[in-house]
N, C-alpha and C positions, 0 to 999 in steps of 0.2 A: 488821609484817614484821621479822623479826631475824635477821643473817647472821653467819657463824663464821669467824673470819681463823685464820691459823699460829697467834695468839695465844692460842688456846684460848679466845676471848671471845665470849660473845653479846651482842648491843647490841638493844637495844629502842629503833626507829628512831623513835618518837614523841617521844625526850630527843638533842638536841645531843652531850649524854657522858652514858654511863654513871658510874654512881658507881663508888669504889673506884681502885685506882692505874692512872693514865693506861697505859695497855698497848700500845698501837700508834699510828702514825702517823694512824691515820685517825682518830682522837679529837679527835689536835691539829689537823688538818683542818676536821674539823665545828667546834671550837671557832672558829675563827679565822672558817672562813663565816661563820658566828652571829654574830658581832664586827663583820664589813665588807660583808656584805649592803649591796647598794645604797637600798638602799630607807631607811636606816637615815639619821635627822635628824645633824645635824652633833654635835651633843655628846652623841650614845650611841656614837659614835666610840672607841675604845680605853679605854675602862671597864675597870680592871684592880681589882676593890675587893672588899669585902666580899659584895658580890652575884653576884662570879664563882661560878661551878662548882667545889664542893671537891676534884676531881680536878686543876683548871688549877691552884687555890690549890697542891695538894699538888705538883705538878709544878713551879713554878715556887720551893717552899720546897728540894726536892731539889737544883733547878739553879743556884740563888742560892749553896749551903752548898758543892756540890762543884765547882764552874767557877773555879777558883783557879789561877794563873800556872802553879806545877808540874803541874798535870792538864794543863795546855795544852799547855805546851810538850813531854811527853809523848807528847798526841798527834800534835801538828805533827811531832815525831820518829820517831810510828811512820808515817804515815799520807803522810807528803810523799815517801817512798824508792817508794811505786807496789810494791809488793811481794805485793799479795794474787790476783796471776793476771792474765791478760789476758783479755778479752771485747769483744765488741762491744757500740753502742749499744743495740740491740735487746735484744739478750738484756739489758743488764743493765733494762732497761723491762718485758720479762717476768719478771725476777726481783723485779724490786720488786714487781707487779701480786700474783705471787702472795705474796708477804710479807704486805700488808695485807690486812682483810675488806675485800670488794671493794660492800659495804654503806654506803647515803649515806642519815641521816635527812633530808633533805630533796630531794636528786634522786636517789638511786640510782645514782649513775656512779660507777663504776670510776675508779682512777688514771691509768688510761690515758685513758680518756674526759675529763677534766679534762686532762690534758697535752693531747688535742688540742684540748679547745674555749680554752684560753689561746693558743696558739699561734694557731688561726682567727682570736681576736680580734685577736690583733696584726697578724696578716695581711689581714685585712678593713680595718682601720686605715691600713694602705698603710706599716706601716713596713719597714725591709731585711729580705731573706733572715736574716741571721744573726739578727735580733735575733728573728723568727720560730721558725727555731733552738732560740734560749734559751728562749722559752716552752715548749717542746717539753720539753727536758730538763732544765728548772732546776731540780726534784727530786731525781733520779737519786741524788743523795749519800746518800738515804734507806737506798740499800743498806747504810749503817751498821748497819743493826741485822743482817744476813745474818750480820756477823762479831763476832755479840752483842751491841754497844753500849746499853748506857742509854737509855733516851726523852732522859733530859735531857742527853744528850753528843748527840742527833742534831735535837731540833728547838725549837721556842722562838727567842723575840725572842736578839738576840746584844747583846751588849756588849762592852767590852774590859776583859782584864784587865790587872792590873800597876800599875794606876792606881787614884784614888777614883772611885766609881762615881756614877754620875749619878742626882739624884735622879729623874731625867724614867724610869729605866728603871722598867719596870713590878714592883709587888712588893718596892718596892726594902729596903723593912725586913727582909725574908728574910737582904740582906747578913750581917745579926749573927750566922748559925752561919758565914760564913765564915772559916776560918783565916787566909787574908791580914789579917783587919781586924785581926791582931796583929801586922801588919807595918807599922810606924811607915811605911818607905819606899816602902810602896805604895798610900798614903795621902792621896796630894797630887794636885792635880788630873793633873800630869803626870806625875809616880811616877818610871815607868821610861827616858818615853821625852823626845823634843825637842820642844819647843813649835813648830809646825808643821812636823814634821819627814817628814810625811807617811804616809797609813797604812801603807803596807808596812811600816814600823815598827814598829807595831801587833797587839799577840795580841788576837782575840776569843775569847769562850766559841767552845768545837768544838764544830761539829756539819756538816751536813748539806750547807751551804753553803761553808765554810773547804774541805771533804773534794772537793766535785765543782768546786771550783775547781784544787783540786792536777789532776787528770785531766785535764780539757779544755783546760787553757789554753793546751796549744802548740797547739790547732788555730783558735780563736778572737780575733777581733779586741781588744783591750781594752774598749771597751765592753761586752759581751760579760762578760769576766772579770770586772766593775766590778760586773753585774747578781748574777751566780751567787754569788759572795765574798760581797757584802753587800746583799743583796736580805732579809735578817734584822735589819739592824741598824737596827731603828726607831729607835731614840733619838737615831741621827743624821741618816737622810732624811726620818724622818716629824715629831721635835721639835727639831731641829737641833742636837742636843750633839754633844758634843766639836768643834766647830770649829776650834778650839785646837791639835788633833792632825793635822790636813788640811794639806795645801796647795794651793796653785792648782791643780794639776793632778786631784786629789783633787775638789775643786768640782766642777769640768768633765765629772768623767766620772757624777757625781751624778747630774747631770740626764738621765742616761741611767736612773738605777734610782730616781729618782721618775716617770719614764716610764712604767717598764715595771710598778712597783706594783700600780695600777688593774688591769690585764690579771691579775693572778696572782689578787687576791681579789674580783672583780666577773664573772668569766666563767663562773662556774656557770651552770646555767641550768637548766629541766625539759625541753628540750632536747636530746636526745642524737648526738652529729654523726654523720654517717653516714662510719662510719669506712673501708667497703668503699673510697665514692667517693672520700678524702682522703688515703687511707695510700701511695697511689701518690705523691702530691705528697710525701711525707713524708720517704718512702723516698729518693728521690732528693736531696732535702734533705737528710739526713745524712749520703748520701754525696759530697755535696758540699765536704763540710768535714770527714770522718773516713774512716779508714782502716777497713777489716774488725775491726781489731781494734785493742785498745787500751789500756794497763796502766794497774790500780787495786790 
């Protein structure tokens, strides 16, 4: 079976990615499945190496060369003024839905269908409304690419710039096309910023997650923002770097987005929720915490 997104792309659902340049979000999807599949023994866990998929290789040599302090802070400048329209939650879940092929080489679910079986998990789990919520929409920022963005400006492991980069990050040899690494001063483990000086401090590579946190966060708790912000930045929840750059408060709210990890890449399933019966719960759930409408 092979289905056709906005992207112009047919996928042949018997391969995790097609070959050729990463195209849509739902590539970087299937890979990452493939990656955290539960089933999957402890040390086939974040294998990022010669064995990957020459499409994730090629994605992550693009994102490595252009994710540079000035690209960032670019973004964070166009991107933090909320200037591209107002919408609601929904629509913008039906606009992402139809953005990607709605085609899964291993369950066949839709993006919508994965928002709600993360969100059931967390719910079945018995943790809060809100953080129910988050699974719901911790995506959402994917609508990057509606206003054209790059793959590599909207998904991928995140890091920070401004600083030396950690070898724990994946790919990490990619660095050398970046222009910063001819920046003596941003070079050093701390670069730009203070030694625990907190992350709000902190540029990461933009994408997906940096963007649907500028949106939601006056309606959500901090934990919440903690999840949607850096729910990408493996190199610090999943192998502990930059600690250096953290501070207490920082720690504290960690343990909320190694929480919520599990639930985003374990809730697949062949499975598909019955969304008739669940969307009612949903519905009122977002209106719980958002307005009709709301600027991005």
């Amino acid at each position: 079976m092979a289905g056709s997104g906005i992207f112009g792309q047919t996928r042949d659902m018997s391969h995790a990615i097609s070959p050729g340049p990463l195209q849509s979000v739902e590539q970087w999807d299937d890979f990452v499945k493939s990656r955290y599949r539960p089933d999957r023994k402890k040390e086939e866990f974040r294998v990022f190496d010669a064995s990957s998929p020459q499409v994730v290789k090629d994605f992550y040599r693009e994102n490595h060369a252009k994710q540079t302090l000035d690209f960032v802070l670019a973004k964070e400048a166009g991107y933090q003024s909320l200037k591209k329209g107002r919408m609601g939650i929904w629509e913008a879940l039906e606009k992402l839905e139809a953005l990607v092929d709605d085609s899964d080489p291993d369950t066949d679910l839709t993006q919508m269908e994965h928002n709600y079986q993360t969100a059931e998990a967390i719910r079945k789990a018995g943790h809060p409304r809100w953080m129910i919520l988050t699974g719901f929409i911790h995506d959402m920022g994917k609508v990057l690419c509606l206003y054209g963005e790059p793959q590599w400006a909207v998904v991928g492991d995140t890091f920070p710039v401004g600083c030396a980069w950690s070898d724990s990050i994946v790919f990490h040899n990619y660095f050398e096309a970046n222009p910063d690494r001819a920046r003596p001063e941003l070079q050093t483990p701390l670069g730009i910023y203070q030694q625990n000086g907190g992350l709000n401090q902190v540029h990461l590579s933009f994408g997906h997650d940096e963007y649907l946190y500028y949106v939601t966060r006056p309606y959500l708790p901090e934990p919440a923002q903690y999840i949607i912000r850096y729910h990408s930045f493996y190199p610090a929840h999943r192998e502990g770097a930059y600690d250096y750059l953290m501070n207490c408060h920082d720690r504290e709210m960690f343990e909320w987005v190694r929480k919520f990890n599990p639930f985003d890449l374990y809730s697949k399933s062949d499975t598909k929720p019955d969304v008739n019966a669940i969307r009612p719960f949903y519905e009122e759930l977002v209106s719980e915490f958002f307005p009709k409408q709301i600027d991005w």
